[in-house]
MIDO-345828 format. One record per residue: x, y, z of N, C-alpha, C in turn; residue number from 1. Coordinates in steps of 0.05 Angstrom, whole numbers, plus 32768, in hexadecimal, padded with zeros to 4 digits. Atoms other than C-alpha are relative to their C-alpha. Example, Ala and Ser with C-alpha at 12.3 -4.5 7.8 and 13.67 -1.06 7.14 Angstrom:
BEGIN
REC:n.u:n.v:n.w:ca.u:ca.v:ca.w:c.u:c.v:c.w:pos
REC:8012:7FE8:8000:80F6:7FA6:809C:8012:8018:8000:1
REC:7FF0:7FE8:7FFF:8111:7FEB:808F:7FF1:8016:800E:2
! end
This chain:
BEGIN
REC:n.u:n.v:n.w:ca.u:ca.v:ca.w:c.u:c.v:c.w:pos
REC:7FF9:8015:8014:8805:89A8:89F2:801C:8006:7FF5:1
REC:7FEC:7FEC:800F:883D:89D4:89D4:801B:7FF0:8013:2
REC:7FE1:7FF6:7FE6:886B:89D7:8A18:8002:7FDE:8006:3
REC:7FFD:801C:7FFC:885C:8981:8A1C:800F:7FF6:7FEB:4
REC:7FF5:8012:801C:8871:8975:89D6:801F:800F:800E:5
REC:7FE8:7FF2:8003:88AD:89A6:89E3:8018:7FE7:8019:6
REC:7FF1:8007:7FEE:88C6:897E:8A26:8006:7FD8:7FEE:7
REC:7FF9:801D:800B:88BF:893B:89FB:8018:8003:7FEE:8
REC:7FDD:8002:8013:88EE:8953:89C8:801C:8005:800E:9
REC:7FEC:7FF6:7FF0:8916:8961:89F8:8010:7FE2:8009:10
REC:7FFD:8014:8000:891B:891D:8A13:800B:7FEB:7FEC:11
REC:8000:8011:8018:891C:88F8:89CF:8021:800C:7FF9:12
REC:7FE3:7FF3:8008:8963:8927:89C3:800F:7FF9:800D:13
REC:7FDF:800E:7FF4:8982:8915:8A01:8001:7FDD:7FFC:14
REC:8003:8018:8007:8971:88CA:89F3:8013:7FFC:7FEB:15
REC:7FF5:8003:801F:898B:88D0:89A7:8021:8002:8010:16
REC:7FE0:7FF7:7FFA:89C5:88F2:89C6:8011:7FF1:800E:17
REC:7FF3:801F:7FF2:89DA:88B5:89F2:8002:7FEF:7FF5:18
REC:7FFB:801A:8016:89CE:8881:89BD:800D:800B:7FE9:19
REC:7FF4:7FF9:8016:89E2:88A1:8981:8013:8015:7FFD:20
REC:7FE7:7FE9:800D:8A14:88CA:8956:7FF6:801E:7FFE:21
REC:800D:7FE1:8004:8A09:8912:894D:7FF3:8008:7FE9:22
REC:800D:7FFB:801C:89F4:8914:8907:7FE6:7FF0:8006:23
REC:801C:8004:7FFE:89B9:88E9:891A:7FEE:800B:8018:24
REC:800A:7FF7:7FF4:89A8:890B:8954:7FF6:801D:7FF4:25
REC:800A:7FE2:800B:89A1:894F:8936:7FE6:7FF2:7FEC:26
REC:801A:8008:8015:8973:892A:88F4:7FEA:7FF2:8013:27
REC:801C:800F:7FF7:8944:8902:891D:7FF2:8017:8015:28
REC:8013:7FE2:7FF5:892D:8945:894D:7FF4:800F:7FE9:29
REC:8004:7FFA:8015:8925:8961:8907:7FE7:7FF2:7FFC:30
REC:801C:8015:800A:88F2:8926:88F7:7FEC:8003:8009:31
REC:8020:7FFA:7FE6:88C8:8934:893B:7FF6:8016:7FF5:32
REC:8008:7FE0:7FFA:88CC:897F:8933:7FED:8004:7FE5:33
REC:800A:7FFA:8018:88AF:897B:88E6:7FEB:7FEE:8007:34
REC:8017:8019:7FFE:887A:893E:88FC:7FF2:8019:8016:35
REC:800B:7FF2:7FFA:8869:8975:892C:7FEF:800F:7FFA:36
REC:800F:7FE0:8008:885A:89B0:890B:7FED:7FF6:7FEA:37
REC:8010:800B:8010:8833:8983:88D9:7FE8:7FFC:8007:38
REC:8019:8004:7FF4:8805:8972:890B:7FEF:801A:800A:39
REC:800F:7FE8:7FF7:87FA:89BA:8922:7FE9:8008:7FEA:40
! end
């Protein structure tokens, strides 16, 4: 579960990172990574 979530954020960064600026790519991985550990 761990190593699936890990390859999605992975994805979702380089995504951000093609559409958007760098200040929102850094905060919205931030969003996943804390909605994460919420769920753990």
């Amino acid at each position: 579960m761990k190593i699936k979530s890990l390859q999605f954020h992975g994805m979702m960064m380089n995504v951000y990172h093609h559409q958007s600026n760098d200040s929102i790519m850094l905060a919205i991985p931030e969003l996943f990574w804390s909605i994460e550990l919420s769920k753990e």
